[in-house]
N, C-alpha and C positions, 0 to 999 in steps of 0.2 A: 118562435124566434125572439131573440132579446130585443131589449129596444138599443141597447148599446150596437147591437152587428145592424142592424135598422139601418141606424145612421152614418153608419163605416159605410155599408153596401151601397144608399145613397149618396156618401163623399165621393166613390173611389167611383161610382157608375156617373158624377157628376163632372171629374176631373177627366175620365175619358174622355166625357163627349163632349168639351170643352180643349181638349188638347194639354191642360195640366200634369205638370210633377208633384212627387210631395216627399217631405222629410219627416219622420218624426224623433226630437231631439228629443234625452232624458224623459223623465216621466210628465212633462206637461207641455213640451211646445211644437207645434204646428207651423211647417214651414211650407208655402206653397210658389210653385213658378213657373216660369213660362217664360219660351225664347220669345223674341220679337221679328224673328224674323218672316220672309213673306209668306202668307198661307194662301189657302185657296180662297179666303173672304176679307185680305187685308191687302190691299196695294201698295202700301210703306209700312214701315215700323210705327210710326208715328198712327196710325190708324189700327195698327197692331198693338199700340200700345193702350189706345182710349178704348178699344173691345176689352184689354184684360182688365182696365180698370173698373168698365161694367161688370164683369163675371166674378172676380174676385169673392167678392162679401157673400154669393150666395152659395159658395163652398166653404169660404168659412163659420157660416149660420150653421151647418148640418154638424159641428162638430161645437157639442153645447163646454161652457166653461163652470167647473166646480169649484171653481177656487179664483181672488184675484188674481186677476192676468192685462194684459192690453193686447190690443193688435196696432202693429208697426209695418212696414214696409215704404216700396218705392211705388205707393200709388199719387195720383196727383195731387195729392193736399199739400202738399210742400216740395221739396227740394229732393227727394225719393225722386222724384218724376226726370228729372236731370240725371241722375244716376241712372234709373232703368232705362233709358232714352243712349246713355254715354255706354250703359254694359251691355246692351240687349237683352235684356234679362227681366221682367215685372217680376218681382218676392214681394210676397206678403208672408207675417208671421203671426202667430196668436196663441198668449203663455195661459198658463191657469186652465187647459182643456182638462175634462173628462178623461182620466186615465180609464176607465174601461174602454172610453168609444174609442183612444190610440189604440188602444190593444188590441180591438175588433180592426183595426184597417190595419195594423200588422196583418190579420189571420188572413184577409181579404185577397190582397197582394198573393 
């Protein structure tokens, strides 16, 4: 097995069990998210929202960057956190990915 489907199978078996979505835009960027609404381990949004901010980063680790890119979204560093909080929605993104390992979580799916 490649190491690029490795780390798709890793992503996509990470975003399962985690309750995550995912997008992948053009050939380098990583879109991931997650509703806030109540689950069986969150008794508000607001507690739905501080679990996605912990889980986030370690789905987007699995998906290495080959190129300049940054990762952006609505987690709590700033003003994101008012926006995910206002749409029910945590997005994070992350540009410069590994066009093989996209291509392996296309096949995955």
């Amino acid at each position: 097995m490649s190491v690029a489907k490795e780390k798709a199978e890793k992503f996509v078996a990470l975003c399962r069990e985690y309750g995550w979505e995912w997008e992948i835009r053009g050939s380098s960027i990583l879109t991931i998210y997650k509703r806030l609404g109540h689950d069986e381990t969150s008794a508000t949004p607001r507690e739905a929202f501080v679990k996605a901010d912990m889980e986030y980063f370690s789905l987007l680790a699995c998906v290495p960057m080959t190129k300049p890119g940054s990762i952006w979204g609505t987690d709590g560093g700033g003003m994101g956190a008012m926006a995910a909080m206002n749409s029910g929605v945590f997005k994070m993104n992350k540009s410069g990915c590994s066009a093989r390992v996209l291509n392996a979580i296309r096949k995955v799916r």
